[in-house]
OpenMM code with the backbone's topology and positions (N, CA, C; nanometers):
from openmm import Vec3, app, unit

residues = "UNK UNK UNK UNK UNK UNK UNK UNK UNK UNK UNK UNK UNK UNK UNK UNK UNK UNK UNK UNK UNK UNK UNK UNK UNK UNK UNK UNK UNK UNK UNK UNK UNK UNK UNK UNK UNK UNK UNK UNK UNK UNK UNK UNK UNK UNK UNK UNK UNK UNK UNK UNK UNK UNK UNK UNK UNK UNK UNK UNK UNK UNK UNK UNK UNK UNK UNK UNK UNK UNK UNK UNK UNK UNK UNK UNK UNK UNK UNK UNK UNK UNK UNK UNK UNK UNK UNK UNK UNK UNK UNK UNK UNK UNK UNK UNK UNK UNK UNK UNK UNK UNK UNK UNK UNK UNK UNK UNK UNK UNK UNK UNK UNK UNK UNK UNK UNK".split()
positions = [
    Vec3(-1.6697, 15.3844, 19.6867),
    Vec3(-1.5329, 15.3915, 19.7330),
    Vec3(-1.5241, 15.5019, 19.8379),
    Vec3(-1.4422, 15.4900, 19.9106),
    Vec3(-1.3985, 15.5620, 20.0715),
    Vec3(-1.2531, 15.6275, 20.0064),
    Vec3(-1.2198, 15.8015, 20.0438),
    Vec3(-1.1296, 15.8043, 20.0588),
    Vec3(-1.1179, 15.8945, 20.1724),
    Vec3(-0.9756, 15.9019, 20.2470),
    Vec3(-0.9858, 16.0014, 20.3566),
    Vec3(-0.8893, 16.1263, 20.3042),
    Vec3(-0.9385, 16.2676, 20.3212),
    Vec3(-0.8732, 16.3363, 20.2527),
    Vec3(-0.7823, 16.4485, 20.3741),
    Vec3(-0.7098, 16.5082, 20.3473),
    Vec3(-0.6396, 16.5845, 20.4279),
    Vec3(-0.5568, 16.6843, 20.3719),
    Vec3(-0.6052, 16.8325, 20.4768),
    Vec3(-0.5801, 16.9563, 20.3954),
    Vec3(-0.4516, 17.0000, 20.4931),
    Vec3(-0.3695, 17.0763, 20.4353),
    Vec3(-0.2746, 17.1344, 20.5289),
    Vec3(-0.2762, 17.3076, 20.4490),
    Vec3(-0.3653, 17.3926, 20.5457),
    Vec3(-0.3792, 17.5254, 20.4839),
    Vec3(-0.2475, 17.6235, 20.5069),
    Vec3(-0.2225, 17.6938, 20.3667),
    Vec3(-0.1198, 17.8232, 20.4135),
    Vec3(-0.1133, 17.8979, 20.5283),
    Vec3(-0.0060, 17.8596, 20.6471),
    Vec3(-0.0086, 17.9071, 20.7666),
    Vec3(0.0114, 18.0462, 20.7670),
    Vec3(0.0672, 18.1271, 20.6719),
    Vec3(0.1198, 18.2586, 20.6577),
    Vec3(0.0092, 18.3501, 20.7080),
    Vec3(-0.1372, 18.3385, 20.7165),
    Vec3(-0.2427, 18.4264, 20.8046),
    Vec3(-0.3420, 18.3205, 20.7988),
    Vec3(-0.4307, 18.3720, 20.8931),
    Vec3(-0.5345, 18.2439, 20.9218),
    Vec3(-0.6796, 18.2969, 20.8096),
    Vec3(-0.7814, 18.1727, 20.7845),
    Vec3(-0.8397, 18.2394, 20.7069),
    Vec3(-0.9459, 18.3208, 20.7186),
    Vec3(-1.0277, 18.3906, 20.6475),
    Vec3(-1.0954, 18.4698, 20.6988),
    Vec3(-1.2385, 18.4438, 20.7560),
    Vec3(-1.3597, 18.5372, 20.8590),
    Vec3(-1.4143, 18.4703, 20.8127),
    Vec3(-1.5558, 18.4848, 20.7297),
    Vec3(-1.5504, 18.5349, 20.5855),
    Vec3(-1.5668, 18.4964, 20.5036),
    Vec3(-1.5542, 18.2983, 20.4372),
    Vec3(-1.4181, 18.3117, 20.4258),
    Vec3(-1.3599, 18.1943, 20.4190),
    Vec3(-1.4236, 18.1008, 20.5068),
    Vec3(-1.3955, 18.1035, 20.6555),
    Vec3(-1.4421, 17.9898, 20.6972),
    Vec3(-1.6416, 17.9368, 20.6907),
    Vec3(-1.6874, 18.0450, 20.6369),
    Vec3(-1.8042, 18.0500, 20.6120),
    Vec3(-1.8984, 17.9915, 20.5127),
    Vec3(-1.8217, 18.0036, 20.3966),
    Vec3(-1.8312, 17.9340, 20.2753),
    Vec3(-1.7432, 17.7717, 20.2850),
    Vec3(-1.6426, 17.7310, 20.3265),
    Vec3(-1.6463, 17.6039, 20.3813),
    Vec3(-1.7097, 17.5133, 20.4593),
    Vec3(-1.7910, 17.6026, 20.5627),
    Vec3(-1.8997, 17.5417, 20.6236),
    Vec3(-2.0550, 17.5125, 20.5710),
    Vec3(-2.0486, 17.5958, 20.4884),
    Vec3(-2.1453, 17.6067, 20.4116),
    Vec3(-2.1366, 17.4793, 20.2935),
    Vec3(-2.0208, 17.4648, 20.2368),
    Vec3(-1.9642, 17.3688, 20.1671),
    Vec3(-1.9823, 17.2574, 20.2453),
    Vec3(-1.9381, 17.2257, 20.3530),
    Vec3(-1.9248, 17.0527, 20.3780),
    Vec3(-2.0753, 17.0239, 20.4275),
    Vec3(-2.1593, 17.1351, 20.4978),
    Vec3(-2.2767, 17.1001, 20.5112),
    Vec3(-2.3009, 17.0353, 20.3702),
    Vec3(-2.3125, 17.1173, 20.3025),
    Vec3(-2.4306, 17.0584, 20.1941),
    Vec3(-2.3475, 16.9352, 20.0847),
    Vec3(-2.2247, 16.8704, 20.1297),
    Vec3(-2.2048, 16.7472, 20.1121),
    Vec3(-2.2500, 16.6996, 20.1645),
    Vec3(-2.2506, 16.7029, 20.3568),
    Vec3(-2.2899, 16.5850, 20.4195),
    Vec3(-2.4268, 16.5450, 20.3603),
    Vec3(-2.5161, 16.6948, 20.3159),
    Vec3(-2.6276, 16.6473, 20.2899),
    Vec3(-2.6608, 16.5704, 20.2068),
    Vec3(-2.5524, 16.5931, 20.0691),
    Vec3(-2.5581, 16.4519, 19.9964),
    Vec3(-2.4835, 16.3382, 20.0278),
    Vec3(-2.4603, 16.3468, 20.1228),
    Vec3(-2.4159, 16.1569, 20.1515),
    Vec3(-2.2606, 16.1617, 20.1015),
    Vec3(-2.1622, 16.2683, 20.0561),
    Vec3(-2.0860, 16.2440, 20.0202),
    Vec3(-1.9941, 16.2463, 20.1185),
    Vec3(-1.9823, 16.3505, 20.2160),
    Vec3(-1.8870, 16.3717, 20.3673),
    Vec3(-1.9401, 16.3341, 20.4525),
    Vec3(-1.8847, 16.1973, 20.4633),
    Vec3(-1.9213, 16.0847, 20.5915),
    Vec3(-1.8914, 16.1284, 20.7064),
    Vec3(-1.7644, 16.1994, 20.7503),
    Vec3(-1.7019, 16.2474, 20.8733),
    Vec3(-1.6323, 16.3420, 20.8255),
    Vec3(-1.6440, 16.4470, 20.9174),
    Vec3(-1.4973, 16.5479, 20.8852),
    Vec3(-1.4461, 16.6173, 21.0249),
    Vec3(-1.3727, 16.6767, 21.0309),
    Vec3(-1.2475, 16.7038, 21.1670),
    Vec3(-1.1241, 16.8198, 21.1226),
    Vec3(-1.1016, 16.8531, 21.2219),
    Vec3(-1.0059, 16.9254, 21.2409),
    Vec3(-0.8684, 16.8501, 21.3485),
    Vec3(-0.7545, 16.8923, 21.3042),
    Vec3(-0.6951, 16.8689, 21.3529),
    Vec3(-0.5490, 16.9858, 21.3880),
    Vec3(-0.6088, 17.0719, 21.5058),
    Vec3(-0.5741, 17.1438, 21.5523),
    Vec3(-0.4623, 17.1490, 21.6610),
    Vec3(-0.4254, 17.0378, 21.7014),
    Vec3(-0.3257, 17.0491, 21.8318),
    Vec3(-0.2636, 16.8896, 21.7817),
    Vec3(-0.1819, 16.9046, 21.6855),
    Vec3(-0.0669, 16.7808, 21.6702),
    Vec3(0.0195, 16.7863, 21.7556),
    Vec3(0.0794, 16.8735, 21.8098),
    Vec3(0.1633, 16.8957, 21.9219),
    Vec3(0.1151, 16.7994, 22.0541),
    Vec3(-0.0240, 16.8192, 22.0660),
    Vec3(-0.0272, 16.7075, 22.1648),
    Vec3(-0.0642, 16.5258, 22.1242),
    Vec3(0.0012, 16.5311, 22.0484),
    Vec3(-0.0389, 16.3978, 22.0004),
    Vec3(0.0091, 16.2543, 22.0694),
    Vec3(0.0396, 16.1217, 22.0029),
    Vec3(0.0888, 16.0555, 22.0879),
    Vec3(0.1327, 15.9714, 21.9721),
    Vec3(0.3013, 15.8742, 21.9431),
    Vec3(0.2966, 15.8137, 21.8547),
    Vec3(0.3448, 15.6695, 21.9158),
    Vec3(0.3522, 15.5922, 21.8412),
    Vec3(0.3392, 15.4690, 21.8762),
    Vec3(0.4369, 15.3810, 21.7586),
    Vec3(0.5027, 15.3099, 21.8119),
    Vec3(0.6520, 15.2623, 21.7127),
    Vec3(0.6966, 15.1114, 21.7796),
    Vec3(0.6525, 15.0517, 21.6846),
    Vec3(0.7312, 14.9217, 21.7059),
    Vec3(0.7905, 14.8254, 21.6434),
    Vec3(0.9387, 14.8023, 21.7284),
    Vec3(1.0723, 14.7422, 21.6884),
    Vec3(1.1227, 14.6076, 21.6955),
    Vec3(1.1549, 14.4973, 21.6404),
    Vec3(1.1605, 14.3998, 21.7344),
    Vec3(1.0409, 14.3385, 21.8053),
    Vec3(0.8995, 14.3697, 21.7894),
    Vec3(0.7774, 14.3235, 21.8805),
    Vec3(0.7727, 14.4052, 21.9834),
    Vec3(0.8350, 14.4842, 21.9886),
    Vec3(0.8569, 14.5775, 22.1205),
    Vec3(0.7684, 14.7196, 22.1230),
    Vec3(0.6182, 14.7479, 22.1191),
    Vec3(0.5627, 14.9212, 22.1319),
    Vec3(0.6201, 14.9913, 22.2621),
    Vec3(0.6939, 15.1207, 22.1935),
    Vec3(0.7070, 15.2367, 22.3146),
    Vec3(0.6379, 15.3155, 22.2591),
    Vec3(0.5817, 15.4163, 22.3661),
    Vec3(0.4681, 15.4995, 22.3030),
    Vec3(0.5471, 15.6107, 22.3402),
    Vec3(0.5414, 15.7537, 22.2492),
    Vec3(0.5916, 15.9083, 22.3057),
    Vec3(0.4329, 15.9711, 22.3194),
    Vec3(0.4853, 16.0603, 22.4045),
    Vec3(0.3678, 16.1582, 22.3534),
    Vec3(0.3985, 16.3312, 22.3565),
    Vec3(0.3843, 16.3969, 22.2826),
    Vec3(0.4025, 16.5078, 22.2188),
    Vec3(0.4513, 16.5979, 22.3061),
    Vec3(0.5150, 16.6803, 22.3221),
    Vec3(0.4887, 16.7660, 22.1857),
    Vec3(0.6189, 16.7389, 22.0919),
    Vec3(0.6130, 16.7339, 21.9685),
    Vec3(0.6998, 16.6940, 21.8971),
    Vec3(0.7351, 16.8431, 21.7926),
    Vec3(0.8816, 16.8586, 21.8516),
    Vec3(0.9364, 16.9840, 21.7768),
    Vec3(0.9475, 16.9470, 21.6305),
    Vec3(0.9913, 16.8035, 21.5311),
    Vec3(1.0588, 16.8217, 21.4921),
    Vec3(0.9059, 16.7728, 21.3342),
    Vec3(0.8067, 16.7906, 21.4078),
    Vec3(0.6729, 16.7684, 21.3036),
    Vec3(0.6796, 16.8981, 21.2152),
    Vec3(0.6992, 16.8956, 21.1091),
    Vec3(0.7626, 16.9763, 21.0114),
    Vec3(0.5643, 17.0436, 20.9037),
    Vec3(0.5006, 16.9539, 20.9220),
    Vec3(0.3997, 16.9354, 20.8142),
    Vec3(0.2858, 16.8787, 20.9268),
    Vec3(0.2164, 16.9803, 20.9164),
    Vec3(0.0606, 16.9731, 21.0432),
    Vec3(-0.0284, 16.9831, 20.9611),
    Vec3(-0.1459, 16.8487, 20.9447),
    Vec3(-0.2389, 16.8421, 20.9110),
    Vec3(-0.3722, 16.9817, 20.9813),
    Vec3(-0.4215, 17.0421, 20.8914),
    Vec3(-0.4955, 17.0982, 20.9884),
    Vec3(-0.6618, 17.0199, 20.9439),
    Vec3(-0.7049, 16.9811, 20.8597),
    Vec3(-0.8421, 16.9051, 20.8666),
    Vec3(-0.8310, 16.7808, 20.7614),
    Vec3(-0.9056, 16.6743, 20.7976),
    Vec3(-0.9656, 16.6091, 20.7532),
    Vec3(-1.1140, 16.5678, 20.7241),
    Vec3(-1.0880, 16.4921, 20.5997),
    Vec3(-1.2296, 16.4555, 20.5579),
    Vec3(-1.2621, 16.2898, 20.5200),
    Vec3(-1.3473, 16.2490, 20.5801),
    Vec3(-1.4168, 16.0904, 20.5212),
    Vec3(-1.5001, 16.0797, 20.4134),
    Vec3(-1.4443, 16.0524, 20.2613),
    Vec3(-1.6061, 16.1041, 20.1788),
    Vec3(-1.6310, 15.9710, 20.1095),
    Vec3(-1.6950, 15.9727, 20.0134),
    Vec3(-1.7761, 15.8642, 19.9352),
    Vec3(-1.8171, 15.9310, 19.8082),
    Vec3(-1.7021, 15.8274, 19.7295),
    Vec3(-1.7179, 15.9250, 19.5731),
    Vec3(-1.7125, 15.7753, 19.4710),
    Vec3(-1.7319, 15.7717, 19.3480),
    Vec3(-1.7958, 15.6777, 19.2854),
    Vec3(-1.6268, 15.6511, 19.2182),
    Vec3(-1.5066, 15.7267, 19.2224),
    Vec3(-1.4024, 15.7089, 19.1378),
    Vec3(-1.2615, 15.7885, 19.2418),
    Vec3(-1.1577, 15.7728, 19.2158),
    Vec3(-1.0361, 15.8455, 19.2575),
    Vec3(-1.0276, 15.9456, 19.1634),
    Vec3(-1.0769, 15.9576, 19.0425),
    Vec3(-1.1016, 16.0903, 18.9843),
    Vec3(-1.2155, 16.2011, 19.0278),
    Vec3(-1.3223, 16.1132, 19.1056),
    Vec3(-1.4367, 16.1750, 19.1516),
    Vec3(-1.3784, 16.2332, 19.2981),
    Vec3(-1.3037, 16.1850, 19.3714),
    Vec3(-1.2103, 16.2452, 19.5235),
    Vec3(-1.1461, 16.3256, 19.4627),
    Vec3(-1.0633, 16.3752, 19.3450),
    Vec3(-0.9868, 16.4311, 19.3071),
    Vec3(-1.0560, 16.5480, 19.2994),
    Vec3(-1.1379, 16.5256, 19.2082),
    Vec3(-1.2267, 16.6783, 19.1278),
    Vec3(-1.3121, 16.7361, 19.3201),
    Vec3(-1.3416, 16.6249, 19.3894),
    Vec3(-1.3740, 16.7231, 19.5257),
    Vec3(-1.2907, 16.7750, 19.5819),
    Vec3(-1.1730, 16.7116, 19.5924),
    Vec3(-1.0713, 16.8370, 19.6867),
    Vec3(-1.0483, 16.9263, 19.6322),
    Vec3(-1.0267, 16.9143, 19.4700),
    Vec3(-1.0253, 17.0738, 19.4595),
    Vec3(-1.1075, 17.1693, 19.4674),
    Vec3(-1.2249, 17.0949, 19.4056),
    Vec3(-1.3242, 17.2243, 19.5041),
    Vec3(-1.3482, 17.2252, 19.6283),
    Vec3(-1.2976, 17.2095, 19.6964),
    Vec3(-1.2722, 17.2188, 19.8717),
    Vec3(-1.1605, 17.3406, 19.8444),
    Vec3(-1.0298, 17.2796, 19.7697),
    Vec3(-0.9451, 17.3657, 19.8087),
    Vec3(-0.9417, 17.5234, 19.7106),
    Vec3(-1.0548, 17.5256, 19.6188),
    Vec3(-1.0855, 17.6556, 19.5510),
    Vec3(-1.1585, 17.7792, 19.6863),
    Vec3(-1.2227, 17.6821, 19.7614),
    Vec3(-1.2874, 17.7659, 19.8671),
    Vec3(-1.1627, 17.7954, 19.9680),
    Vec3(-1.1274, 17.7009, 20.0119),
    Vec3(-1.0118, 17.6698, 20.1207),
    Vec3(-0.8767, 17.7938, 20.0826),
    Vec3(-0.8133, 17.8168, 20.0028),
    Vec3(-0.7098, 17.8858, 19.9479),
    Vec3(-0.5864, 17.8069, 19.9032),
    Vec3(-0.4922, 17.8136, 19.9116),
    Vec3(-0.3737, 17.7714, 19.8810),
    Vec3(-0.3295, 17.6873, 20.0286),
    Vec3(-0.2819, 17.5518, 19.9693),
    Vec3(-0.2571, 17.4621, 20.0578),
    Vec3(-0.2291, 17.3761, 20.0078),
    Vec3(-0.1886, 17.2413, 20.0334),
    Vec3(-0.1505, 17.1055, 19.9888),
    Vec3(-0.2731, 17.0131, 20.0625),
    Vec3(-0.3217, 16.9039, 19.9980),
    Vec3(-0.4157, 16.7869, 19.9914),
    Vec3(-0.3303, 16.7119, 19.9855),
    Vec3(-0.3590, 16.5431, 20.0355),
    Vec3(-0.4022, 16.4276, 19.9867),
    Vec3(-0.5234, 16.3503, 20.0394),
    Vec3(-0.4477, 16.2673, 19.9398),
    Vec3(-0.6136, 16.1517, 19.9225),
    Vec3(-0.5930, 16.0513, 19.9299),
    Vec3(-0.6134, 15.9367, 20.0145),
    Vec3(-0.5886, 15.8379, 20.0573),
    Vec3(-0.6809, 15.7043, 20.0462),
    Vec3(-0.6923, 15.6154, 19.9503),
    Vec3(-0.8356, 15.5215, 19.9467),
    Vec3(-0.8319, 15.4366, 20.0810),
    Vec3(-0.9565, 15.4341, 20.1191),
    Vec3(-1.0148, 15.3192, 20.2261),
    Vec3(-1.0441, 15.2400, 20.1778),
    Vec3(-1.0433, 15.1017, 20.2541),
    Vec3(-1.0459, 14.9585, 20.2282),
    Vec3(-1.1311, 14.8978, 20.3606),
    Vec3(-1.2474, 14.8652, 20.3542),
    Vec3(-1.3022, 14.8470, 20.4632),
    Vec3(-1.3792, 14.7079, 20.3766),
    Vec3(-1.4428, 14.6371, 20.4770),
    Vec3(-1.5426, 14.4689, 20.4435),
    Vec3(-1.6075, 14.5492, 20.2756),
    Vec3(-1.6993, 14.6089, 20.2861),
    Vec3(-1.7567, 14.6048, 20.2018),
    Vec3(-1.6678, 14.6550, 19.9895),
    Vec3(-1.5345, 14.7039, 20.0528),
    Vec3(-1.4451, 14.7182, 19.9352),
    Vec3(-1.3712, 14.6013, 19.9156),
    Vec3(-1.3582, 14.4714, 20.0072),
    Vec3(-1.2809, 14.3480, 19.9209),
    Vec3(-1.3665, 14.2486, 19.9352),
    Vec3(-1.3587, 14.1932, 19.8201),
    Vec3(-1.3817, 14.1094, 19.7410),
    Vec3(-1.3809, 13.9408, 19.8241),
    Vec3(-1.4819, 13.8550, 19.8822),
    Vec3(-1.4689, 13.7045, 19.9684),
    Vec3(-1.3937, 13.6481, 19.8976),
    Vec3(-1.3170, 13.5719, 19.9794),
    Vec3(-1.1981, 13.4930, 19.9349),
    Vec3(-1.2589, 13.3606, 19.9162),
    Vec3(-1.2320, 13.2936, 19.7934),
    Vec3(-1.2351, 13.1642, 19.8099),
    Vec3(-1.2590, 13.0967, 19.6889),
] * unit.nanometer
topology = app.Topology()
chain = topology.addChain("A")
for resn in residues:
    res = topology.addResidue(resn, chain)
    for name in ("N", "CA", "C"):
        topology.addAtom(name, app.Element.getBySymbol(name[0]), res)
């Protein structure tokens, strides 16, 4: 199973780096087990671009958007055997990470459904 996970860290000071040291250290040695497929930062939502459509109709904006309340700052792509098994990893992500809010989101790609017929 695929889930994509996403951290939004306590903006109140940035972290240290200590901190960012031992997270790097951390997702390395997932990727090394095959568990963190992709991971990212997402540092400049402000320049983003969104896309909305009404009626069949896409208008596209593009950023900066004052009124984005809740900024992702990283994501993660992992591969865990359960939604209890994504669970028990973000928190140890977020034991290293500090105080922040997660979620966890399952992927659905060819090889997670089932041929029809």
């Amino acid at each position: 199973m695929k889930f994509l996970m996403t951290y939004q860290g306590d903006t109140s000071a940035p972290p240290s780096p200590q901190t960012l040291a031992a997270l790097g250290k951390h997702t390395q040695e997932m990727i090394a087990r095959g568990v963190v497929l992709m991971t990212g930062g997402l540092v400049r939502p402000d320049h983003g671009t969104k896309l909305t459509q009404v009626g069949g109709k896409v208008s596209v904006t593009d950023g900066p958007f004052p009124e984005t309340k809740e900024l992702i700052d990283g994501f993660a792509l992992v591969r865990c055997d359960s939604r209890e098994a994504a669970i028990e990893m973000a928190k140890e992500f977020m034991r290293i990470a500090g105080d922040g809010q997660a979620e966890i989101l399952q992927v659905f790609d060819a090889q997670d459904t089932p041929p029809r017929g």
